[in-house]
MARKOL-460987 format. One record per residue (C-alpha): residue number from 1; residue in three letters; chain; x, y, z. Coordinates in nm, 2 decimals, always signed. Example, Ala and Ser with C-alpha at 12.3 -4.5 7.8 and 13.67 -1.06 7.14 Angstrom:
<pts>
- pos_code_unit_c1_c2_c3
- 1_ALA_A_+1.23_-0.45_+0.78
- 2_SER_A_+1.37_-0.11_+0.71
</pts>
This chain:
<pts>
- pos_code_unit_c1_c2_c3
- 1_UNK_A_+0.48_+8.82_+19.49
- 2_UNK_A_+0.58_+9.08_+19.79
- 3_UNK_A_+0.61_+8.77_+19.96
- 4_UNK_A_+0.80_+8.54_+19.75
- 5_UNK_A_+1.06_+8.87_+19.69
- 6_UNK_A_+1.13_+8.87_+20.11
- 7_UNK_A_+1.17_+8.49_+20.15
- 8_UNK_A_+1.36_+8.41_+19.89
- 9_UNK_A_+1.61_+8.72_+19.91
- 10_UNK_A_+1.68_+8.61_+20.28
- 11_UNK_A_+1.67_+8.21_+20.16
- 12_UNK_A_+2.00_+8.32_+19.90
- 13_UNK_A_+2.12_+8.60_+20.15
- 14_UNK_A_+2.42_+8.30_+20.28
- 15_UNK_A_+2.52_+8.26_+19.92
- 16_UNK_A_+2.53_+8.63_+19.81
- 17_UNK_A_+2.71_+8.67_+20.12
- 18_UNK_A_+2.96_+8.44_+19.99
- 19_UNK_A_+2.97_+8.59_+19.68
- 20_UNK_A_+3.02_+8.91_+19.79
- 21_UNK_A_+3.30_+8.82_+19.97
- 22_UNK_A_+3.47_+8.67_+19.69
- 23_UNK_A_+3.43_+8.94_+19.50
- 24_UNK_A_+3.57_+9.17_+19.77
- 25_UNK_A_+3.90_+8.95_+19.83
- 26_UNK_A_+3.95_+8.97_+19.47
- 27_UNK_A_+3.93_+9.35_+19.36
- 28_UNK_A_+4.05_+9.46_+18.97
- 29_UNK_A_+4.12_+9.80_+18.90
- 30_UNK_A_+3.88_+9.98_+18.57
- 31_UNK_A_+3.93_+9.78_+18.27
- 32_UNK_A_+4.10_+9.52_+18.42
- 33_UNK_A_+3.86_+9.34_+18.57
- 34_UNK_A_+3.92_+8.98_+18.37
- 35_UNK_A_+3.88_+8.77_+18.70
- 36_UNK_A_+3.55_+8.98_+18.83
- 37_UNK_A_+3.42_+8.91_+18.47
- 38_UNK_A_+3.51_+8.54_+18.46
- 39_UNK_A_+3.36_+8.45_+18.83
- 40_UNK_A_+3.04_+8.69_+18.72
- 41_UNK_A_+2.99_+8.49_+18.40
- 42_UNK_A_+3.05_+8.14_+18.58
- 43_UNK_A_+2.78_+8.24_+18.81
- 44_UNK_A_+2.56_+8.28_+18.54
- 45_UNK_A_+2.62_+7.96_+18.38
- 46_UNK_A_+2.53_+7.81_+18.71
- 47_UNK_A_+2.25_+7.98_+18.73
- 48_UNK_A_+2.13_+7.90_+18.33
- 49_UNK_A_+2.09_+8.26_+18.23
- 50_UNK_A_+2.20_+8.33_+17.91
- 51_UNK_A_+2.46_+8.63_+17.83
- 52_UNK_A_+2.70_+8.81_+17.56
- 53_UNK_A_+3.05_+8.89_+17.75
- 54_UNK_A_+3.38_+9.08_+17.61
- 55_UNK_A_+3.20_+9.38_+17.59
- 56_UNK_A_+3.45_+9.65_+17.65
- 57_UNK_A_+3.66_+9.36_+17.73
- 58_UNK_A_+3.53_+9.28_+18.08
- 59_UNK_A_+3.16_+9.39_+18.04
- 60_UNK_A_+2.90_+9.13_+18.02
- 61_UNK_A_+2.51_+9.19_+17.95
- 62_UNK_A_+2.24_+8.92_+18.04
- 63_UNK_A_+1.94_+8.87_+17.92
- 64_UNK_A_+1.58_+8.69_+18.10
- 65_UNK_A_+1.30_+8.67_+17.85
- 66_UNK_A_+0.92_+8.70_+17.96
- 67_UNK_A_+0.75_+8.41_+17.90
- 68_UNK_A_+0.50_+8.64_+17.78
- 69_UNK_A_+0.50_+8.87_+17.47
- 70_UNK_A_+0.63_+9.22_+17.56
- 71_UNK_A_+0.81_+9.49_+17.39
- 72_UNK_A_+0.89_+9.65_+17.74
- 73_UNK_A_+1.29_+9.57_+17.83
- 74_UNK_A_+1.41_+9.62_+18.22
- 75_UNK_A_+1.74_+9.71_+18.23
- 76_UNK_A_+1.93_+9.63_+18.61
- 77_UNK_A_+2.34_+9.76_+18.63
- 78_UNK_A_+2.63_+9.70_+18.84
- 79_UNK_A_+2.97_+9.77_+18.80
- 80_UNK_A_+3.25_+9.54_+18.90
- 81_UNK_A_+3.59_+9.75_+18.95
- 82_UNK_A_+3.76_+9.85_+19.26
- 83_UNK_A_+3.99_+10.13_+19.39
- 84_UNK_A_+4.38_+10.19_+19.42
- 85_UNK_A_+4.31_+10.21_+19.78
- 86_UNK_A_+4.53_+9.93_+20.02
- 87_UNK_A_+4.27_+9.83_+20.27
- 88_UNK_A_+4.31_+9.84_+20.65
- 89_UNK_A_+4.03_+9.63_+20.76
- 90_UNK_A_+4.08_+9.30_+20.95
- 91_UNK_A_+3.83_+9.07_+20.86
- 92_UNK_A_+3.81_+8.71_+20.69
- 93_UNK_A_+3.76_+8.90_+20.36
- 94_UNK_A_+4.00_+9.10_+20.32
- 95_UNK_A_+4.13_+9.23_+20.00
- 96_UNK_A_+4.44_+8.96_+19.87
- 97_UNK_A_+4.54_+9.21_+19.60
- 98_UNK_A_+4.78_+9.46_+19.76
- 99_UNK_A_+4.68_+9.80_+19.68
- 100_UNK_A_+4.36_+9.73_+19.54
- 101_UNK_A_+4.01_+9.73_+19.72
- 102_UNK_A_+3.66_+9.74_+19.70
- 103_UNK_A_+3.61_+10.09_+19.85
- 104_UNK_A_+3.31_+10.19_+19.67
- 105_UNK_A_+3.10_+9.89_+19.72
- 106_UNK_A_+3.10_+9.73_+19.39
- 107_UNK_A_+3.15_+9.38_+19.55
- 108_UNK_A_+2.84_+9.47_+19.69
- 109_UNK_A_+2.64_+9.59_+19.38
- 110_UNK_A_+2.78_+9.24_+19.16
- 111_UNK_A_+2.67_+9.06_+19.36
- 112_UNK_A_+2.30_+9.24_+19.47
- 113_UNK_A_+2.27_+9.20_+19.10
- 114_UNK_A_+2.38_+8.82_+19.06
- 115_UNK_A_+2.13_+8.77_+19.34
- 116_UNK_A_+1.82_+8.91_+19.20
- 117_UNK_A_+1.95_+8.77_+18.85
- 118_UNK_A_+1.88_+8.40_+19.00
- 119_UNK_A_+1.54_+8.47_+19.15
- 120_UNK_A_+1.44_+8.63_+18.83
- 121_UNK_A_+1.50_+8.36_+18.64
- 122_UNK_A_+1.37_+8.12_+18.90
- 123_UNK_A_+1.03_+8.31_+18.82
- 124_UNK_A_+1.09_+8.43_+18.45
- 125_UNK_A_+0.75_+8.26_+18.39
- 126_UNK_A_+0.61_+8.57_+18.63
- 127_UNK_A_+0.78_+8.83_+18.44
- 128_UNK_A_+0.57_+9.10_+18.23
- 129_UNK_A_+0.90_+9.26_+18.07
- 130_UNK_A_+1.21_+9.14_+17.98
- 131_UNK_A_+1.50_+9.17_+18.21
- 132_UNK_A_+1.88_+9.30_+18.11
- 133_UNK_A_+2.12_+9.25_+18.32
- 134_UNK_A_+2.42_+9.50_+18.28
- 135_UNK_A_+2.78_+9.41_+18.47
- 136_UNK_A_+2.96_+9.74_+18.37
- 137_UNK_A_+3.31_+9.75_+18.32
- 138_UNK_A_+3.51_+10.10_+18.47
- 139_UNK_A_+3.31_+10.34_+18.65
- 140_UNK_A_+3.56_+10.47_+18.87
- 141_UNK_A_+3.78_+10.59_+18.52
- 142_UNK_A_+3.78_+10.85_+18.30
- 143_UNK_A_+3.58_+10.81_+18.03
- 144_UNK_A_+3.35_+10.59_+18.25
- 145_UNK_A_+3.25_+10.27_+18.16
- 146_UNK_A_+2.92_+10.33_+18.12
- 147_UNK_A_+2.93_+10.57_+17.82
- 148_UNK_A_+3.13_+10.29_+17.64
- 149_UNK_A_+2.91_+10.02_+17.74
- 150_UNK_A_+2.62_+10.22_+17.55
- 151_UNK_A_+2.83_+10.28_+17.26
- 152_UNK_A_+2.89_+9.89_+17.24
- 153_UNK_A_+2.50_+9.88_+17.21
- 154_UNK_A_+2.43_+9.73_+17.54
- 155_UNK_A_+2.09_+9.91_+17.56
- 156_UNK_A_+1.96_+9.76_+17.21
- 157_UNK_A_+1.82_+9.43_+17.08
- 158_UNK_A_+1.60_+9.43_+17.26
- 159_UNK_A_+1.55_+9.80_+17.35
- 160_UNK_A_+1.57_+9.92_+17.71
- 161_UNK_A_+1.28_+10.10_+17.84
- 162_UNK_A_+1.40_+10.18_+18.19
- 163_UNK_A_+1.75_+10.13_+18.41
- 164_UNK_A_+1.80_+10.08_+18.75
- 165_UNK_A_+2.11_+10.07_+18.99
- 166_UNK_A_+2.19_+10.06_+19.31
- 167_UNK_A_+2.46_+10.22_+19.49
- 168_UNK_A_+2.58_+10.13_+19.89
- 169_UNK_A_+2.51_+10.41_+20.13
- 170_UNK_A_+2.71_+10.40_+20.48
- 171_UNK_A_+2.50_+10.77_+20.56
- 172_UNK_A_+2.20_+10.53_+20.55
- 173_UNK_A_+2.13_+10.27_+20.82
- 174_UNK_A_+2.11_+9.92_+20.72
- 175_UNK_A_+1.74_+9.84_+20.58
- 176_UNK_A_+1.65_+10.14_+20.43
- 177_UNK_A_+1.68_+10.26_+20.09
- 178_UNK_A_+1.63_+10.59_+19.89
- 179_UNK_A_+1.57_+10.78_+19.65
- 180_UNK_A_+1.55_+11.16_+19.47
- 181_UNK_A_+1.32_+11.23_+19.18
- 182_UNK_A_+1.46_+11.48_+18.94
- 183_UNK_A_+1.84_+11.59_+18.91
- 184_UNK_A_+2.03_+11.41_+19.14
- 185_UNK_A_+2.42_+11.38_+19.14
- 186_UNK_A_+2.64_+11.64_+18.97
- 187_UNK_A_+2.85_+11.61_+18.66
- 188_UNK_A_+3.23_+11.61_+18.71
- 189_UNK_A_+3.57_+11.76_+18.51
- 190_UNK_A_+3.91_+11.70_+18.62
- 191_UNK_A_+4.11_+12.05_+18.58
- 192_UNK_A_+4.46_+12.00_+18.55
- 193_UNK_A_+4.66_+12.35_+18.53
- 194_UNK_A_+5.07_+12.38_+18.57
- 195_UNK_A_+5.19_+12.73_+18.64
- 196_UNK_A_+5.56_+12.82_+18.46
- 197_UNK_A_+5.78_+13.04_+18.64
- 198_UNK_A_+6.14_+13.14_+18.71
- 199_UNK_A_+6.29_+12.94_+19.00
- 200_UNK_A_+6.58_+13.04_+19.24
- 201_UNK_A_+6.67_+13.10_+19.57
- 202_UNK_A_+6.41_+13.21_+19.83
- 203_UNK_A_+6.59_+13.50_+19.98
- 204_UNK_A_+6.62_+13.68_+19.59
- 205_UNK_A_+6.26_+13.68_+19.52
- 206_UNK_A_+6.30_+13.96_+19.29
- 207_UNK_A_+6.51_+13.79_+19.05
- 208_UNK_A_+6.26_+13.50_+18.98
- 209_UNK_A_+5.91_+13.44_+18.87
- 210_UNK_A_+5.77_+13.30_+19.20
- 211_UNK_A_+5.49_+13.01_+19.07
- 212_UNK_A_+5.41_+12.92_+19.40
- 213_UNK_A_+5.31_+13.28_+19.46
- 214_UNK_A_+5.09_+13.28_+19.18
- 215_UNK_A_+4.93_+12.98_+19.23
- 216_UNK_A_+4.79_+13.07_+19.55
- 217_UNK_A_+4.65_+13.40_+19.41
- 218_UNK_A_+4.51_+13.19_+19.09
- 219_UNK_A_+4.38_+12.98_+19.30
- 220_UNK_A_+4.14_+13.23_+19.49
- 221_UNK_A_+4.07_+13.38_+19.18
- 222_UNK_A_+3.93_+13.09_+19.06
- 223_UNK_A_+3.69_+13.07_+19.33
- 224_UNK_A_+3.56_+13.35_+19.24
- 225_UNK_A_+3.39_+13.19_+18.95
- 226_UNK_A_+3.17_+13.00_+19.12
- 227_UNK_A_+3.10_+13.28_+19.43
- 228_UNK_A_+3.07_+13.59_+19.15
- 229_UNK_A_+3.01_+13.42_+18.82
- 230_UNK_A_+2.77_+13.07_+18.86
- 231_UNK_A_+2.39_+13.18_+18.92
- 232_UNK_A_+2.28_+13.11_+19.23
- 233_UNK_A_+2.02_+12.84_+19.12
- 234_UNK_A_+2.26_+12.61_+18.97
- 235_UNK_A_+2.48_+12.37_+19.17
- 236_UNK_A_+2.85_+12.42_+19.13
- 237_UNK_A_+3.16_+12.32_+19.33
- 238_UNK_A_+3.53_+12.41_+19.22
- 239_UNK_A_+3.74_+12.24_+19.42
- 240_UNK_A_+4.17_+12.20_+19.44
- 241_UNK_A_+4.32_+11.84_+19.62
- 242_UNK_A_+4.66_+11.85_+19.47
- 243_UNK_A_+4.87_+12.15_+19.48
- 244_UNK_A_+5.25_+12.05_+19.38
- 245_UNK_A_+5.58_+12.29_+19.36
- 246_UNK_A_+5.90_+12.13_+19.48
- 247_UNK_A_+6.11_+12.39_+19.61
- 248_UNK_A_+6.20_+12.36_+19.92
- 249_UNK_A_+6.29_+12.62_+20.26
- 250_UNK_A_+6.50_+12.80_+20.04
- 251_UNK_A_+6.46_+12.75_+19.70
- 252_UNK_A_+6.14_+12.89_+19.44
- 253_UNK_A_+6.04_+12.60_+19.17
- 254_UNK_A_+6.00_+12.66_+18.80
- 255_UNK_A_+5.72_+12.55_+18.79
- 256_UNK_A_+5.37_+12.48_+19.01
- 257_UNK_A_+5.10_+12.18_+18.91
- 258_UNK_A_+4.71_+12.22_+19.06
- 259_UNK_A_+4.48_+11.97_+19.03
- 260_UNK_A_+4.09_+12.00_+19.09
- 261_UNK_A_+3.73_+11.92_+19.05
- 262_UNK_A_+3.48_+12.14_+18.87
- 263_UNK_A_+3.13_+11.99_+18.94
- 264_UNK_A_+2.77_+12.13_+18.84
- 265_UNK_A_+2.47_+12.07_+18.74
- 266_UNK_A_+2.42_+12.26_+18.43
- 267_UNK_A_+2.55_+12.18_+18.09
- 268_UNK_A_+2.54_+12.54_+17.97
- 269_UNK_A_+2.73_+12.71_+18.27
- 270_UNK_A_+2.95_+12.37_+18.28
- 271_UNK_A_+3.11_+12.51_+17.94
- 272_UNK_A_+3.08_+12.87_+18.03
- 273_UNK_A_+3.25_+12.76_+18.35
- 274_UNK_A_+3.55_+12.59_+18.15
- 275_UNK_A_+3.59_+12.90_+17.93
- 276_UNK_A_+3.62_+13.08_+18.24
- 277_UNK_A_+3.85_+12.89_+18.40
- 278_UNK_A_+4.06_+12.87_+18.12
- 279_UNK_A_+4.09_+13.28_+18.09
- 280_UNK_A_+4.11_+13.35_+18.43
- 281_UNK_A_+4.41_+13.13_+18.45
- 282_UNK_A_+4.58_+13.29_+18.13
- 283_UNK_A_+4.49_+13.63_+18.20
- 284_UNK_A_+4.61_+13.67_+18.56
- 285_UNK_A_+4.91_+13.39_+18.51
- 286_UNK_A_+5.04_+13.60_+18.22
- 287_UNK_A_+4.98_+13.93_+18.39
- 288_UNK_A_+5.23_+13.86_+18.65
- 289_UNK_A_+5.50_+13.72_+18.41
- 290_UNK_A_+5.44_+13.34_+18.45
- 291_UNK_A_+5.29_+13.11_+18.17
- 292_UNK_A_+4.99_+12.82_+18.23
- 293_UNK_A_+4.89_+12.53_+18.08
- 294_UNK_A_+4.51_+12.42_+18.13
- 295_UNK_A_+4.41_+12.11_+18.05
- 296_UNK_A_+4.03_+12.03_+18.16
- 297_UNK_A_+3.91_+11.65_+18.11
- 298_UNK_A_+3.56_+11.66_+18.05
- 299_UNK_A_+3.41_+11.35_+18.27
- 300_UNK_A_+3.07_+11.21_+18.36
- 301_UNK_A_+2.73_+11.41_+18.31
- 302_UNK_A_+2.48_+11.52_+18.56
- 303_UNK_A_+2.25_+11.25_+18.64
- 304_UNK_A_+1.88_+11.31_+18.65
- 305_UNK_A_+1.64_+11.06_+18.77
- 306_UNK_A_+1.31_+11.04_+18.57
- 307_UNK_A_+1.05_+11.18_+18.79
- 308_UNK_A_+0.80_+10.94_+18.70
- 309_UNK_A_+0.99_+10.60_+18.71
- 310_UNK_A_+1.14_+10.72_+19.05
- 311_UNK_A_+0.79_+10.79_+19.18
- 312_UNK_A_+0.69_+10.47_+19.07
- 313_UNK_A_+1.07_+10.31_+19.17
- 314_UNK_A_+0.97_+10.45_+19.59
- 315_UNK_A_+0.59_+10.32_+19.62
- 316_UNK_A_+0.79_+9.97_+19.49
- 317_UNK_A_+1.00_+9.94_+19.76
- 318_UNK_A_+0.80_+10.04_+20.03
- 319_UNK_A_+0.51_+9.79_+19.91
- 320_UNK_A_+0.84_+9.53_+19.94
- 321_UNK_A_+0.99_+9.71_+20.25
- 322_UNK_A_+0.79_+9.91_+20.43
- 323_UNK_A_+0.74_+10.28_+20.41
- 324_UNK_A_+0.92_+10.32_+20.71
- 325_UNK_A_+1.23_+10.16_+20.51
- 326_UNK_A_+1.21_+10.44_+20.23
- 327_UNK_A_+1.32_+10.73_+20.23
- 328_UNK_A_+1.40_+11.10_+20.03
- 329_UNK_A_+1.74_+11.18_+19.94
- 330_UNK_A_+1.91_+11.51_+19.89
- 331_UNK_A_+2.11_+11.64_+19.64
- 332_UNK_A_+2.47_+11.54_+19.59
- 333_UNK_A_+2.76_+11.71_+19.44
- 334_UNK_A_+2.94_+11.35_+19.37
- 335_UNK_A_+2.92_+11.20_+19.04
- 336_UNK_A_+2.86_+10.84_+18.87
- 337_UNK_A_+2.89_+10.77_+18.51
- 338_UNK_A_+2.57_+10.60_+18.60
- 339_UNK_A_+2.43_+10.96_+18.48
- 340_UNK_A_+2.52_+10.83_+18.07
- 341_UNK_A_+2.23_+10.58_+18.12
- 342_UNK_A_+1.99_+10.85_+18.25
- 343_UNK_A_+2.08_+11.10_+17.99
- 344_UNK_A_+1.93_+10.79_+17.73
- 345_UNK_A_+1.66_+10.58_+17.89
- 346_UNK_A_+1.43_+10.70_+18.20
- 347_UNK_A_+1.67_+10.57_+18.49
- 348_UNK_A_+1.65_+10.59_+18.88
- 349_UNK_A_+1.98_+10.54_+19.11
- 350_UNK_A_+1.87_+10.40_+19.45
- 351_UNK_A_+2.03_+10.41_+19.77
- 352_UNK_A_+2.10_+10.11_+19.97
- 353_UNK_A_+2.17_+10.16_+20.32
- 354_UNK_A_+2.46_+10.00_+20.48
- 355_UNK_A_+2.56_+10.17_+20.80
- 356_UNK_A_+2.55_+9.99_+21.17
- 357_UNK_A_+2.73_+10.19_+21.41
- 358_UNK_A_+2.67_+9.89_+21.68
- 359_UNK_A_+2.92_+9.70_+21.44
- 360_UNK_A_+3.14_+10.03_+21.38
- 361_UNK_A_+3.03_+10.01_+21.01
- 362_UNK_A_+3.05_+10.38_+20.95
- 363_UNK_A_+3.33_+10.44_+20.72
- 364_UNK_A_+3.21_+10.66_+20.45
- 365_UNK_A_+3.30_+10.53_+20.02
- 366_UNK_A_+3.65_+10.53_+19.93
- 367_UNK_A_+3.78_+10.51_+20.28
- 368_UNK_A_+4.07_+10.27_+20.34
- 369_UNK_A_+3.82_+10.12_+20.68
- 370_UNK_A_+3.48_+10.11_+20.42
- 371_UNK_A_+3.28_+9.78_+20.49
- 372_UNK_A_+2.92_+9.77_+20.50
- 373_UNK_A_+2.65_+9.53_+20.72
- 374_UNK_A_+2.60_+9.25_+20.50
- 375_UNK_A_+2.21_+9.23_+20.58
- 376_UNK_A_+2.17_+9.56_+20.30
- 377_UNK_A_+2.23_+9.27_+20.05
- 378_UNK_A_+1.92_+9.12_+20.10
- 379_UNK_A_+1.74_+9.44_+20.07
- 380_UNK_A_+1.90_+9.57_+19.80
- 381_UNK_A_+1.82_+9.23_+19.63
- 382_UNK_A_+1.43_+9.32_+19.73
- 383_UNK_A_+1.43_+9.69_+19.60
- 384_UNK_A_+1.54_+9.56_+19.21
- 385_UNK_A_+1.32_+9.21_+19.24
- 386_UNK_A_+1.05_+9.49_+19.34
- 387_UNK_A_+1.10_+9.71_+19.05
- 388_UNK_A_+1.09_+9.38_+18.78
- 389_UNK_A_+0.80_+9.22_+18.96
- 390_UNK_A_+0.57_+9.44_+19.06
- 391_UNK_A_+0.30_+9.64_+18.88
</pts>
């Protein structure tokens, strides 16, 4: 079988190739990703796997039976948006939708997954468990694909007993993979807070209620809460991108707009966190005559990798790939609605390396220049063939 998964995965590599290519010329934003979902569902036609599509609109879940009697249900994802990110790369391939691209790899994970969906069925008559394959819909938006996917039922009828995904890795050379037992990736919140002031003219600062000023001292107070108030064995990042106040040389705004990141790994200090932002910013906003608005977007959860599929996920892909070829992750303070799955079922989220500096593929995700070495297709294909095939 160890066999069979290498040669064929390097037989199909050309075609995936192709595939992924398409897919990558072609990005859709979240939700809107009618022509990803149309090309993935024509693929599986071709191939002769049945599937159920319109979920969430665009999502589409396939199903390989075992030939065998089983109540034990793989589940393999992959999520098919892109980014609002105009690409800047000069290849064959490049992105036809202005403004749109495929920053984050999900070309790459559609079409690891259509791959390993047509050797699956090729060898359904080998399988011990049934197989679901889950194209996922809006991972890259608030409130994350994923969550609605399970809401839609996608992991019912049959039952899922474990979920897999891959994710591209340009920190990770080309033909590796890896992996972290145990909590893995944080959860994430989107704080939006808009200081109210007085504007007015720069050189009268007395006479107004200087947002801009306040701001910057709310903003280091707020750091405070995760340098004074988080304990120091839980994860947490607070972190500020967009800081808006248009004034100008000579003139003090009304008003000041913050945007920022809260991420943990901690449910209960994830609300006490919120709380504390929220009365931090009222009480020291207030205290020096301004008024705030917070507005905190609760997003994805903290995603935790079963220790025991995980364990069982590594020895897999080094029997496929060599235990050279596999290696331990660390933890990350990025998020992936991936985590909904893995708050449900026993889950593992493996890394597919994708970096060649020789080729000057070393743009990290969500970089305008992001491409990967195309020969991590073929071994991503390998690490989920190995999770459905061997014991």
């Amino acid at each position: 079988m160890i066999q069979l998964i290498q040669q064929r995965s390097k037989e199909i590599l050309e075609e995936v190739v192709a595939i992924r290519r398409h897919l990558h010329q072609h990005p859709e934003l979240s939700f809107q990703e009618f022509e990803t979902s149309a090309f993935v569902q024509n693929k599986l036609n071709e191939y002769g796997i049945s599937f159920q599509s319109g979920i969430v609109e665009t999502g589409i879940v396939a199903l390989i039976r075992s030939e065998q009697p089983t109540s034990h249900c793989i589940a393999l994802r992959a999520d098919l948006d892109a980014l609002p990110i105009k690409e800047m790369n000069e290849v064959p391939y490049c992105s036809q939708n202005e403004g749109l691209m495929h920053a984050c790899g999900h070309d790459a994970h559609t079409s690891m997954l259509l791959g390993a969906a047509k050797i699956i069925n090729e060898n359904r008559d080998k399988l011990k468990a049934d197989v679901k394959l889950i194209f996922q819909p809006g991972e890259e938006k608030l409130p994350g694909g994923a969550k609605l996917m399970i809401e839609a039922g996608v992991l019912e009828d049959p039952k899922v007993s474990e979920i897999y995904a891959l994710h591209v890795f340009p920190e990770l050379e080309v033909g590796k993979v890896g992996l972290k037992a145990g909590m893995y990736m944080a959860s994430t919140d989107e704080i939006f807070i808009t200081v109210h002031g007085k504007g007015g003219h720069g050189a009268m600062p007395h006479q107004n209620i200087d947002p801009i000023y306040i701001s910057a001292q709310l903003i280091t107070s707020l750091q405070q809460i995760v340098s004074r108030k988080c304990p120091p064995t839980i994860p947490c990042v607070l972190s500020f991108g967009r800081i808006e106040g248009l004034g100008a040389t000579n003139v003090i705004p009304d008003k000041v707009e913050l945007q920022g990141t809260f991420r943990t790994m901690n449910e209960e200090w994830r609300k006490k966190a919120h709380d504390l932002i929220r009365k931090e910013s009222q009480g020291l906003v207030e205290s020096m005559d301004g008024k705030v608005d917070v507005d905190i977007k609760v997003g994805y959860p903290y995603l935790e990798n079963n220790p025991e599929i995980t364990a069982k996920a590594k020895n897999k892909a080094i029997e496929v790939l060599g235990n050279d070829k596999v290696i331990d992750l660390e933890l990350r303070m990025t998020a992936e609605d991936f985590a909904y799955y893995s708050q449900v079922v026993p889950a593992t989220f493996i890394r597919v390396g994708t970096r060649n500096e020789v080729k000057g593929l070393v743009h990290t995700v969500h970089n305008a220049h992001f491409d990967i070495d195309e020969n991590a297709l073929q071994y991503g294909i390998q690490t989920l063939l190995a999770q459905v095939f061997i014991s």
